[in-house]
HTML snippet that shows the backbone in 3Dmol.js (N, CA, C, O; Angstrom):
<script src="https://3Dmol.org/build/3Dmol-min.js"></script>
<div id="view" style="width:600px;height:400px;position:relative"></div>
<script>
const pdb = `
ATOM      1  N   UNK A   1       0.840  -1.169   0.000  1.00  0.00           N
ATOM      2  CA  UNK A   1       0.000   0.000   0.000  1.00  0.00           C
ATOM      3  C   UNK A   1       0.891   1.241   0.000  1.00  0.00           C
ATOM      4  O   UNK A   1       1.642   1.398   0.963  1.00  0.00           O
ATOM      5  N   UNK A   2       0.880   2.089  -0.936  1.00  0.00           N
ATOM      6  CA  UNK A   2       1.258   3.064  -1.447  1.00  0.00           C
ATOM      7  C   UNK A   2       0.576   4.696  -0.349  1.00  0.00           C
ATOM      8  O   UNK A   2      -0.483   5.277  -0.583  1.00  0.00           O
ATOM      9  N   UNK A   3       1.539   5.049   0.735  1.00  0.00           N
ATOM     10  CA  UNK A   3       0.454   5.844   1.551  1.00  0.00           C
ATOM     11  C   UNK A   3       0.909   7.204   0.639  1.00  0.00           C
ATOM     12  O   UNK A   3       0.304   8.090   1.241  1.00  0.00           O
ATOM     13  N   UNK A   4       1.512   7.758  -0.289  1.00  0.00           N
ATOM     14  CA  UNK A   4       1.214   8.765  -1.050  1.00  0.00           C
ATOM     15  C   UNK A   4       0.406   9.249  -2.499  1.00  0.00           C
ATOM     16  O   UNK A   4       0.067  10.342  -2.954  1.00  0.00           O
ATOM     17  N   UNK A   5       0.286   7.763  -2.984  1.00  0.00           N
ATOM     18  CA  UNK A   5      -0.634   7.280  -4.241  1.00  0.00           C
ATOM     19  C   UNK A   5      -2.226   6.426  -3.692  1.00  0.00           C
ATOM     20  O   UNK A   5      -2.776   5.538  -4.344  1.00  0.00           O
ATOM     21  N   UNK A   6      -2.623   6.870  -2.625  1.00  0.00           N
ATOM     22  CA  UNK A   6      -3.436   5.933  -2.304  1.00  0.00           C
ATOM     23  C   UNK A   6      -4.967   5.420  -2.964  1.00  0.00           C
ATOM     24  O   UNK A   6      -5.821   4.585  -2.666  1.00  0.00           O
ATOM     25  N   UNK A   7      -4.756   6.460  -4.050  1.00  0.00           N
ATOM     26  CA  UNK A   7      -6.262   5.789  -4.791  1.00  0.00           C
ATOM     27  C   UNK A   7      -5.473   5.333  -5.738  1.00  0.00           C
ATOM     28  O   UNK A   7      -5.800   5.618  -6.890  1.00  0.00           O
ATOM     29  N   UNK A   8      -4.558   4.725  -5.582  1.00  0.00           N
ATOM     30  CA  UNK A   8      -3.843   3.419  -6.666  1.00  0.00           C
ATOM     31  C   UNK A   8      -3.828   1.967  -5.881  1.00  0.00           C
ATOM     32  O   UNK A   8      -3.452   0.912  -6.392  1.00  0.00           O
ATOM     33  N   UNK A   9      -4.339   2.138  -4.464  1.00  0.00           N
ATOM     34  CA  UNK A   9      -4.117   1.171  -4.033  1.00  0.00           C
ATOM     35  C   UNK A   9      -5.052   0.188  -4.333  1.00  0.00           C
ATOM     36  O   UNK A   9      -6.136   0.595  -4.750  1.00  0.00           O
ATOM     37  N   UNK A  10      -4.829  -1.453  -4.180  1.00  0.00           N
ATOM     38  CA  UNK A  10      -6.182  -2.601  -4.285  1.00  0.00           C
ATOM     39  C   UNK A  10      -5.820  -3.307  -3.585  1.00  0.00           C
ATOM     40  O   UNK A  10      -4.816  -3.253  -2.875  1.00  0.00           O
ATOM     41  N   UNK A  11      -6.622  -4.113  -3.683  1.00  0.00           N
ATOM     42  CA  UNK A  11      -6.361  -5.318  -2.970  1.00  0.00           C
ATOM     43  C   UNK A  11      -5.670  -6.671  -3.391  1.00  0.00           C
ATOM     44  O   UNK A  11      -5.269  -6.909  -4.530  1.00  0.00           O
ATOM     45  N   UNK A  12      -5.590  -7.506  -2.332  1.00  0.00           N
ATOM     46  CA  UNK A  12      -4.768  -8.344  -2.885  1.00  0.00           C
ATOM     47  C   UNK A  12      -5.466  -9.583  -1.976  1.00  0.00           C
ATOM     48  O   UNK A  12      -5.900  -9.612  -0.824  1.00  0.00           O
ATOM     49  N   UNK A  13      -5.319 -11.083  -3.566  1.00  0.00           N
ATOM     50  CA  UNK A  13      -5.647 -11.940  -2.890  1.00  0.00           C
ATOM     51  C   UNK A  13      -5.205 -12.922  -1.729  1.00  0.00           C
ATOM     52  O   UNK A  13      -4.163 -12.532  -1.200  1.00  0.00           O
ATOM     53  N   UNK A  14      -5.649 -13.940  -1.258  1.00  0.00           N
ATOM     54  CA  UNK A  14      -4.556 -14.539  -0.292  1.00  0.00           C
ATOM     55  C   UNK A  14      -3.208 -15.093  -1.123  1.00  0.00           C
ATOM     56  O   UNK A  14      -2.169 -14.782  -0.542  1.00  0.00           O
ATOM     57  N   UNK A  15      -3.020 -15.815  -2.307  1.00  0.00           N
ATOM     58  CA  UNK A  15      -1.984 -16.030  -3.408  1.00  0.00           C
ATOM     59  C   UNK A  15      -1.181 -14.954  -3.289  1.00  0.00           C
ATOM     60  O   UNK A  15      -0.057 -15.075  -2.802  1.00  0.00           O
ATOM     61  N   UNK A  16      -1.590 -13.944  -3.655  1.00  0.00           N
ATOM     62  CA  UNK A  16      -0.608 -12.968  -4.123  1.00  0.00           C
ATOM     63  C   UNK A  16      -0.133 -12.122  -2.301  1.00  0.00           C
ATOM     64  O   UNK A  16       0.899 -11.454  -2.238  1.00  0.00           O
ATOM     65  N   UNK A  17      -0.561 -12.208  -1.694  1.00  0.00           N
ATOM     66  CA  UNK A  17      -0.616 -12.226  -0.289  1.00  0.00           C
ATOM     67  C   UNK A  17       0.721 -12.711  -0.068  1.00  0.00           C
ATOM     68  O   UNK A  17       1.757 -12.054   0.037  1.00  0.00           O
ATOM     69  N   UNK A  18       0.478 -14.474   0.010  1.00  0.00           N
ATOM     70  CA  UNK A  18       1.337 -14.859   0.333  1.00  0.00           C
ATOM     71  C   UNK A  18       2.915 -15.087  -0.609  1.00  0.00           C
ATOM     72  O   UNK A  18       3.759 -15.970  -0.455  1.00  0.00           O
ATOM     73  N   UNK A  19       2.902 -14.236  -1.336  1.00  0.00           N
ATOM     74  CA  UNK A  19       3.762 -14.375  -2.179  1.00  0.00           C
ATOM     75  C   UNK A  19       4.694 -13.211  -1.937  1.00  0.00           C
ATOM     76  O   UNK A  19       5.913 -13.308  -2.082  1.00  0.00           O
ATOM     77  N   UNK A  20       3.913 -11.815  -1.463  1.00  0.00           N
ATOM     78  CA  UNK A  20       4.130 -10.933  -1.179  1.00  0.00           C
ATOM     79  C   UNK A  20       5.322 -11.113   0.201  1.00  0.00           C
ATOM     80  O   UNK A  20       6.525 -10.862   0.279  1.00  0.00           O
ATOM     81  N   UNK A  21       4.580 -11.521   0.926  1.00  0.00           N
ATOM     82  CA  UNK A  21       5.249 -11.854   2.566  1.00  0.00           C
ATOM     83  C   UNK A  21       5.994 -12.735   2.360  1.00  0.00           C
ATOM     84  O   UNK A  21       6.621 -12.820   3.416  1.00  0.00           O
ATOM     85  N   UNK A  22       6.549 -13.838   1.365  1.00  0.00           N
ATOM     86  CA  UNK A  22       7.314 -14.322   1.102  1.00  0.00           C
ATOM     87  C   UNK A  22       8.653 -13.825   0.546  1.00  0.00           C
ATOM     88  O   UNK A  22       9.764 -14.343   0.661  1.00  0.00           O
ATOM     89  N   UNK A  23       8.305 -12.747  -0.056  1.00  0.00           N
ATOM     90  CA  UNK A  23       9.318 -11.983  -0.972  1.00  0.00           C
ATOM     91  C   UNK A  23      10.110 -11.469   0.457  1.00  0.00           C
ATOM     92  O   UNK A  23      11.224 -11.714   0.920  1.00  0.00           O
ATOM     93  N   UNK A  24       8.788 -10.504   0.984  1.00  0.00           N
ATOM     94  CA  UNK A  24       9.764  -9.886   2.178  1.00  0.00           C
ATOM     95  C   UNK A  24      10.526 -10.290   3.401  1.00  0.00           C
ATOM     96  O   UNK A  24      11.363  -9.554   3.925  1.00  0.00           O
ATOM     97  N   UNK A  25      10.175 -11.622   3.891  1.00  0.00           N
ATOM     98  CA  UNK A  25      11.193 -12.182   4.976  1.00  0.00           C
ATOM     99  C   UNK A  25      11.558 -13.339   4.489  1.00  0.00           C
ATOM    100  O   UNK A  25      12.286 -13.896   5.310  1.00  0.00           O
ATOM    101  N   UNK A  26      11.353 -14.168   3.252  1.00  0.00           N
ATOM    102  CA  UNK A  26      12.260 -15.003   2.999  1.00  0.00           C
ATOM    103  C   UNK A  26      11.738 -15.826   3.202  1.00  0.00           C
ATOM    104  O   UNK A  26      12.295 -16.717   2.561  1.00  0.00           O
ATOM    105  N   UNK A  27      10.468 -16.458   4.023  1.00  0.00           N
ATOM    106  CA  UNK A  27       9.941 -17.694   4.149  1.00  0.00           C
ATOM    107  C   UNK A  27       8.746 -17.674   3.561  1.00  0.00           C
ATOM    108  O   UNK A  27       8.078 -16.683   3.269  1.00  0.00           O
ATOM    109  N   UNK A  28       8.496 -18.810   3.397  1.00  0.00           N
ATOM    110  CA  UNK A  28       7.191 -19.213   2.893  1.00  0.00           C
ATOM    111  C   UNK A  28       5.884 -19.470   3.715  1.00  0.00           C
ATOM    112  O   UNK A  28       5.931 -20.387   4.535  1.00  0.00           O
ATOM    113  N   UNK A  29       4.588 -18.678   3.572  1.00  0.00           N
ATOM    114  CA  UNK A  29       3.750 -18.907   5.169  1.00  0.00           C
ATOM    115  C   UNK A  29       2.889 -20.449   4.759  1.00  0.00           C
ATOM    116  O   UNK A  29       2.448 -20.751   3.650  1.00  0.00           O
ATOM    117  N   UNK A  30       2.864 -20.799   5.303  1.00  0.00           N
ATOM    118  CA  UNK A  30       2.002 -22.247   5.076  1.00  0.00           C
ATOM    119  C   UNK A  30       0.320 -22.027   5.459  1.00  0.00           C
ATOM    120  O   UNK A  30      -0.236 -21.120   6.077  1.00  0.00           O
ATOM    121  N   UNK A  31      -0.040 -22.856   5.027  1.00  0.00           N
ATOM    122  CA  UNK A  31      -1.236 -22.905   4.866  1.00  0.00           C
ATOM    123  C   UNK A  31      -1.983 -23.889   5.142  1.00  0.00           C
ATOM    124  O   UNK A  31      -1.881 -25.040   4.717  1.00  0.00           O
ATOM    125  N   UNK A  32      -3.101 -23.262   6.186  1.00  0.00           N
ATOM    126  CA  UNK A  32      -3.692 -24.322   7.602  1.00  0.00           C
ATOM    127  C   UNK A  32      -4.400 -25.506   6.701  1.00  0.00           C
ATOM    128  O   UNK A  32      -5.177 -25.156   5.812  1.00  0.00           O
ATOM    129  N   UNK A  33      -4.271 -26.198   6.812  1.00  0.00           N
ATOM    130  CA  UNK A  33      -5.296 -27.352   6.728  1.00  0.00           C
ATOM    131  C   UNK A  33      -6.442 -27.542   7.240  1.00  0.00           C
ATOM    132  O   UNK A  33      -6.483 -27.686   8.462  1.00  0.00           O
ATOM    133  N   UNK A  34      -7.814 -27.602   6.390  1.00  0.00           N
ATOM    134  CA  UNK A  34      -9.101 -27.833   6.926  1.00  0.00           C
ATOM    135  C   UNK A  34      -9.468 -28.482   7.954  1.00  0.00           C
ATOM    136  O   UNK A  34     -10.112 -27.971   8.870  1.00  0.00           O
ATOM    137  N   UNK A  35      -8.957 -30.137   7.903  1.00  0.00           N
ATOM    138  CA  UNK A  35      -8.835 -30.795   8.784  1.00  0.00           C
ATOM    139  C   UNK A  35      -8.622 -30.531  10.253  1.00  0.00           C
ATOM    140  O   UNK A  35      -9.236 -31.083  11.165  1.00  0.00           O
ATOM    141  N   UNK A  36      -7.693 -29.635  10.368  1.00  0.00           N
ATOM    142  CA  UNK A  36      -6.664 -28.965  11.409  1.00  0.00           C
ATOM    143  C   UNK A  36      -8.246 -27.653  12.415  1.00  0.00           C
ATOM    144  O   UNK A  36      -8.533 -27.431  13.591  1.00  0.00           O
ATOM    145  N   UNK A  37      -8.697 -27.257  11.289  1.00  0.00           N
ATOM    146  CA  UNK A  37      -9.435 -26.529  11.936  1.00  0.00           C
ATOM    147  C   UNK A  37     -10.789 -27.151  11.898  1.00  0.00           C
ATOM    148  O   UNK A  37     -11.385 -26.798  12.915  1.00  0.00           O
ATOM    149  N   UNK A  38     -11.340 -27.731  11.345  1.00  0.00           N
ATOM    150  CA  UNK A  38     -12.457 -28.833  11.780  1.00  0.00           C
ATOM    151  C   UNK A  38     -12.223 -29.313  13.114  1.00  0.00           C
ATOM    152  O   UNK A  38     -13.091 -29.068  13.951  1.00  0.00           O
ATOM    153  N   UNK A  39     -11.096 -30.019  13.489  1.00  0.00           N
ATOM    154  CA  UNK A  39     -11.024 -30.630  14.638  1.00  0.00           C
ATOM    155  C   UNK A  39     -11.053 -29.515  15.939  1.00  0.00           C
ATOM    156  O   UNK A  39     -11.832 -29.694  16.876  1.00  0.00           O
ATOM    157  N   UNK A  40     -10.299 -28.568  15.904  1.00  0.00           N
ATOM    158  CA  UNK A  40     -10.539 -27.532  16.692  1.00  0.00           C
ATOM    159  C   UNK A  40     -11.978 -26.365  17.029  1.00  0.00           C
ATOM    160  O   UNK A  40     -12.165 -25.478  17.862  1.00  0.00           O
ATOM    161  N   UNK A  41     -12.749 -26.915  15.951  1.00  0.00           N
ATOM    162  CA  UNK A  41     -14.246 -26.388  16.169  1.00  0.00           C
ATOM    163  C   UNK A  41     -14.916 -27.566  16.747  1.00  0.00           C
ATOM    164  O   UNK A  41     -16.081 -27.453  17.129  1.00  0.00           O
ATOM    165  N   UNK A  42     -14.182 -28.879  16.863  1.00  0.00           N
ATOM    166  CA  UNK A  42     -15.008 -29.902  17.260  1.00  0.00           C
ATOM    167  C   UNK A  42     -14.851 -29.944  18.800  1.00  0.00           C
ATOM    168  O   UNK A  42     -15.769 -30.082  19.609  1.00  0.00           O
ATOM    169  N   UNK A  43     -13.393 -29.787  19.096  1.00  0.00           N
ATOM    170  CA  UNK A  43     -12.875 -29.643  20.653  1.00  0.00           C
ATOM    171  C   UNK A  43     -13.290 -28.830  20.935  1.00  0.00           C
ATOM    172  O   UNK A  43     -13.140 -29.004  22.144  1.00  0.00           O
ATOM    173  N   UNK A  44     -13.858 -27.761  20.851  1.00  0.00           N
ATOM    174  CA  UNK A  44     -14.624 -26.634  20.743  1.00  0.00           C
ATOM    175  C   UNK A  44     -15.812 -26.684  21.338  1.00  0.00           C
ATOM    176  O   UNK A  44     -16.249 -26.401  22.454  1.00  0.00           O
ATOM    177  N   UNK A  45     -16.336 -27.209  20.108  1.00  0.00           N
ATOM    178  CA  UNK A  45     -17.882 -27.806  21.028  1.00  0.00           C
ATOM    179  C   UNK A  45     -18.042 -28.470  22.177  1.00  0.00           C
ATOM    180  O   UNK A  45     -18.487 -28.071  23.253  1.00  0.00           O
ATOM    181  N   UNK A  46     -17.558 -29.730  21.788  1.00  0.00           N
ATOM    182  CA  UNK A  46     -17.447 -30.940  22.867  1.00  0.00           C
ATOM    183  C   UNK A  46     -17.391 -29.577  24.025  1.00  0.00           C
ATOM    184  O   UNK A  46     -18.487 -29.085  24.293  1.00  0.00           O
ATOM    185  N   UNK A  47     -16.084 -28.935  24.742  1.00  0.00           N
ATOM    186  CA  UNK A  47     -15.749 -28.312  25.685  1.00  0.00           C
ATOM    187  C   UNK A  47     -17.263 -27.406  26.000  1.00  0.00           C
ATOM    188  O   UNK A  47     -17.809 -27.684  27.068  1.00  0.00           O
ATOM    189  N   UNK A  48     -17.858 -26.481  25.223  1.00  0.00           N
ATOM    190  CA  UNK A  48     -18.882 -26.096  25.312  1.00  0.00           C
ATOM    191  C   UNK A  48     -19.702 -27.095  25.749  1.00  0.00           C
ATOM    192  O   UNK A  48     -20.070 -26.840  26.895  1.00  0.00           O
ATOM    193  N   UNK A  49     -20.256 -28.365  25.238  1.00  0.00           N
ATOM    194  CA  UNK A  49     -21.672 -29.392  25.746  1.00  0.00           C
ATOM    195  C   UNK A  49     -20.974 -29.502  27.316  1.00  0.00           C
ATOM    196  O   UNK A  49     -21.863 -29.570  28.165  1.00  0.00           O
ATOM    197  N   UNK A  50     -19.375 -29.540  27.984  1.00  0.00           N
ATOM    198  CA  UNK A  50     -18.886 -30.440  28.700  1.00  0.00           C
ATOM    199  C   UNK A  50     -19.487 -29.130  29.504  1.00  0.00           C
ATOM    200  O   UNK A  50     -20.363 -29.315  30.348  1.00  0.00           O
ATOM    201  N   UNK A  51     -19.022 -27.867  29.240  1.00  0.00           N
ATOM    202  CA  UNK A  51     -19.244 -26.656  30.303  1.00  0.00           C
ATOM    203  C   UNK A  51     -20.589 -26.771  30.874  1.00  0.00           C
ATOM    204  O   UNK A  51     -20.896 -26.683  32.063  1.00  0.00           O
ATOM    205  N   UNK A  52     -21.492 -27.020  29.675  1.00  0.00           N
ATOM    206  CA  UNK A  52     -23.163 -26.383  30.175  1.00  0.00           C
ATOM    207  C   UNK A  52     -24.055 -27.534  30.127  1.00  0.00           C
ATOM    208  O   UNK A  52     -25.175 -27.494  29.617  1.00  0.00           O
ATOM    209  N   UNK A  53     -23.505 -28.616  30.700  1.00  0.00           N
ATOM    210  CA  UNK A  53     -24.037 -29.756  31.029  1.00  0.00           C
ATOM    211  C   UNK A  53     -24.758 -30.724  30.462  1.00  0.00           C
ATOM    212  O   UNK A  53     -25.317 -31.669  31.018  1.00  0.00           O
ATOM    213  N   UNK A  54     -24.709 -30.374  29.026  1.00  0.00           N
ATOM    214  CA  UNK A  54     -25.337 -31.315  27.684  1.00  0.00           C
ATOM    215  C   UNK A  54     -25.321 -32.909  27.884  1.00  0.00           C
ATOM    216  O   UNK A  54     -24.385 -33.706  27.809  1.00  0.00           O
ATOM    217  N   UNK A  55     -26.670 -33.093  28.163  1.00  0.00           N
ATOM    218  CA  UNK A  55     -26.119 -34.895  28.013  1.00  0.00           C
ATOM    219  C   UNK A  55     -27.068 -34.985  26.896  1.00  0.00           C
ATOM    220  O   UNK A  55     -27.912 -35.783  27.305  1.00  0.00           O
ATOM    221  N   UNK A  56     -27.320 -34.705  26.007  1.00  0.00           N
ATOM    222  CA  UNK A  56     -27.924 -35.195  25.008  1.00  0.00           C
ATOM    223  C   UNK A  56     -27.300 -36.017  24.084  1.00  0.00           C
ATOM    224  O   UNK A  56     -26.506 -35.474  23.316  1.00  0.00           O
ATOM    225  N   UNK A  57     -27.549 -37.594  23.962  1.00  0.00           N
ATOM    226  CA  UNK A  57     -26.212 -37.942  23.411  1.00  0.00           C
ATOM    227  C   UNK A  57     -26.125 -37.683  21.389  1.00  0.00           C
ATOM    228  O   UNK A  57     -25.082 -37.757  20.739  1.00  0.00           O
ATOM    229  N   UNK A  58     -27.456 -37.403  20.840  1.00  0.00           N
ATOM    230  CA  UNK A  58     -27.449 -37.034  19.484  1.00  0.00           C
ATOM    231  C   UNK A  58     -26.414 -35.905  19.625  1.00  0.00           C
ATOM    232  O   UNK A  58     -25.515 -36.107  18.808  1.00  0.00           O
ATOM    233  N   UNK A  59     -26.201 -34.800  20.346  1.00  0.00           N
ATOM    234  CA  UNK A  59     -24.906 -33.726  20.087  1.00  0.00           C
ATOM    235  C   UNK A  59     -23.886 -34.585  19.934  1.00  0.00           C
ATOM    236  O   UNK A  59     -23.271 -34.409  18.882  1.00  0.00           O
ATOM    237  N   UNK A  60     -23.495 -35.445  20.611  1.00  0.00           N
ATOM    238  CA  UNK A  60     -22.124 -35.889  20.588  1.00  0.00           C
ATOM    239  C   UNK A  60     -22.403 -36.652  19.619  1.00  0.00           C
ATOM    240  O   UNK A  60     -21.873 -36.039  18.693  1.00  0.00           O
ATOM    241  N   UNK A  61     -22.945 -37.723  19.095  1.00  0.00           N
ATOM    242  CA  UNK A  61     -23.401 -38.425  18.136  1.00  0.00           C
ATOM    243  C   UNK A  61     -23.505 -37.535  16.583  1.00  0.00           C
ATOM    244  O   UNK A  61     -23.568 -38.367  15.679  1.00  0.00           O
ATOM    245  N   UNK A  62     -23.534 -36.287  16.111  1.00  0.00           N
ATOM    246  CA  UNK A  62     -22.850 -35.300  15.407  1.00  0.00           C
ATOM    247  C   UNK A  62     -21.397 -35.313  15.400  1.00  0.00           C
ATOM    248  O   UNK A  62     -20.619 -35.844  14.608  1.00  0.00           O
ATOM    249  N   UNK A  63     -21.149 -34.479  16.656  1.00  0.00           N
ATOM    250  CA  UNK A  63     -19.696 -34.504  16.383  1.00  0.00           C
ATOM    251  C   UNK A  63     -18.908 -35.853  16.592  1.00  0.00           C
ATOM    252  O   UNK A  63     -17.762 -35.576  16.239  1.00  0.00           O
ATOM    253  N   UNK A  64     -18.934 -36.964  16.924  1.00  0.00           N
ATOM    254  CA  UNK A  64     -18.201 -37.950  16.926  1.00  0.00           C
ATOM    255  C   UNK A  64     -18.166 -38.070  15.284  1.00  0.00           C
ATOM    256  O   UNK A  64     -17.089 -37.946  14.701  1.00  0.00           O
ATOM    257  N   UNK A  65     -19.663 -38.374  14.399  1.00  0.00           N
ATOM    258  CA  UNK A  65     -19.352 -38.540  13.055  1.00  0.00           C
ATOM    259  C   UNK A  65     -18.826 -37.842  12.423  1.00  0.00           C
ATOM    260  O   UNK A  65     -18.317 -38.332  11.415  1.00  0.00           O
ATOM    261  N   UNK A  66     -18.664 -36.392  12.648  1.00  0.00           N
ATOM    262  CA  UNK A  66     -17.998 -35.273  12.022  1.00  0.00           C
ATOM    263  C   UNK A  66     -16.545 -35.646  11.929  1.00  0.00           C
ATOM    264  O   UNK A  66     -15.811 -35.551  10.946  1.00  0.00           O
ATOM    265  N   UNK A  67     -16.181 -36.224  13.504  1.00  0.00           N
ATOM    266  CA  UNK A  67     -14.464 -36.290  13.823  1.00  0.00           C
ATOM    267  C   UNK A  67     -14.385 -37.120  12.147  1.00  0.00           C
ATOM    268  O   UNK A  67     -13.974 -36.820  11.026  1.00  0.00           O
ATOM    269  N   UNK A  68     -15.087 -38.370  12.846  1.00  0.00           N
ATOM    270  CA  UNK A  68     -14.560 -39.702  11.905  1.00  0.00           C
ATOM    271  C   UNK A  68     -14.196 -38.979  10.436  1.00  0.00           C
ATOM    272  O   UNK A  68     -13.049 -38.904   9.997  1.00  0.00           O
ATOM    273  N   UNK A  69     -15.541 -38.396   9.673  1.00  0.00           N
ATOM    274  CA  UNK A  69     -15.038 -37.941   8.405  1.00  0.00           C
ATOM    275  C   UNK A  69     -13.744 -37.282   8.329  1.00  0.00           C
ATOM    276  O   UNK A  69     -12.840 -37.557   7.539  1.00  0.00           O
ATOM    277  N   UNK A  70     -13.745 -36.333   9.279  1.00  0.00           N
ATOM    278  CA  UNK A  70     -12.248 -35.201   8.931  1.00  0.00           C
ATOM    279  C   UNK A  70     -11.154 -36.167   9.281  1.00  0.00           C
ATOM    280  O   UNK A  70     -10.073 -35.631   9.037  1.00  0.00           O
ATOM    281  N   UNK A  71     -11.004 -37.431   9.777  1.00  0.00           N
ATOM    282  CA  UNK A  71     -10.057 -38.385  10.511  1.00  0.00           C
ATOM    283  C   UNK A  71     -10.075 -39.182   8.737  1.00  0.00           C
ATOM    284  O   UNK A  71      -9.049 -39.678   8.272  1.00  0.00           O
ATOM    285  N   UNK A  72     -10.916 -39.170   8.250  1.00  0.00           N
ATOM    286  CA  UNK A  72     -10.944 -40.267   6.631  1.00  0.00           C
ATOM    287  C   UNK A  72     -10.727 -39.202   5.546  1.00  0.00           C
ATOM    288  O   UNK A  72     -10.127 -39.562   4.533  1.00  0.00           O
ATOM    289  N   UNK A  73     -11.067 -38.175   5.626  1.00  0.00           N
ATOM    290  CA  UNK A  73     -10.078 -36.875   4.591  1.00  0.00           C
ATOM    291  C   UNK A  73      -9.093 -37.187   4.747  1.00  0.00           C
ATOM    292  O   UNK A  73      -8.538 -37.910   3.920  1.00  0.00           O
ATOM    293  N   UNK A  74      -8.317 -36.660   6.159  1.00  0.00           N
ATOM    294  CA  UNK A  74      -7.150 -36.523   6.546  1.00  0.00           C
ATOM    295  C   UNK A  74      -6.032 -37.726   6.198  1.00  0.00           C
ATOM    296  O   UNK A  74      -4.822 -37.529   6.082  1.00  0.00           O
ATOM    297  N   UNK A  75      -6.731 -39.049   6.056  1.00  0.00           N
ATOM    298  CA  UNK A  75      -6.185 -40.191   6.186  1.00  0.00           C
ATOM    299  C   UNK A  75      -5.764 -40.577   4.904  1.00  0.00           C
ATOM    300  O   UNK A  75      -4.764 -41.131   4.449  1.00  0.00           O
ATOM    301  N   UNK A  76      -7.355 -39.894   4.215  1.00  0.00           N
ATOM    302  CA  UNK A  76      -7.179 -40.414   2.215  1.00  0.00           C
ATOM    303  C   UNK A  76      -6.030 -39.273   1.902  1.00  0.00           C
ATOM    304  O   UNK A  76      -5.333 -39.859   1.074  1.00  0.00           O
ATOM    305  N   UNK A  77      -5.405 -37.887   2.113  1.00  0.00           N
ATOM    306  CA  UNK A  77      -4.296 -37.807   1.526  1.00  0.00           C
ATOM    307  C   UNK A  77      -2.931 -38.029   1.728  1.00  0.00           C
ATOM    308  O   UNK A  77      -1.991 -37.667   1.021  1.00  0.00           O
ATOM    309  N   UNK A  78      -2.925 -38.872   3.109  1.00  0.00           N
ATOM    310  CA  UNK A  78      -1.514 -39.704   3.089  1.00  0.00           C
ATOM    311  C   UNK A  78      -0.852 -40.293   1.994  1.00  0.00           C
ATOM    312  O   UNK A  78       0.213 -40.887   2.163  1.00  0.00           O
TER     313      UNK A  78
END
`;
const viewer = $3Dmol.createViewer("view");
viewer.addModel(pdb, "pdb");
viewer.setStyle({}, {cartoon: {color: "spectrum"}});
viewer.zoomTo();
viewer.render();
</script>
């Protein structure tokens, strides 16, 4: 971003983003894996049902099948 030309400025996608921040310190930023954050919205929950006393077992019966799939993504690109 150009702070003396600034109606030249745009935007930029995450690609060119990270290509950008690559140029300037030399590393390359990586890039999260779905999987990675599926599971952390799942520990997520779970912790939420565990806080506010959920025994309903269809909630967990969701997220247990949820795990399994993101556990058989994760597994099929080994």
């Amino acid at each position: 971003m150009d702070g003396r030309h600034g109606d030249q400025n745009r935007y930029m996608n995450g690609a060119t983003l990270a290509k950008q921040l690559s140029l300037y310190n030399g590393t390359v930023p990586f890039k999260k894996e779905p999987e990675i954050t599926t599971l952390n919205k799942i520990v997520a929950s779970i912790n939420f049902m565990e806080e506010h006393d959920v025994t309903d077992h269809i909630g967990f019966l969701a997220l247990k099948k949820t795990s399994r799939q993101c556990f058989e993504r994760g597994s099929n690109k080994s």
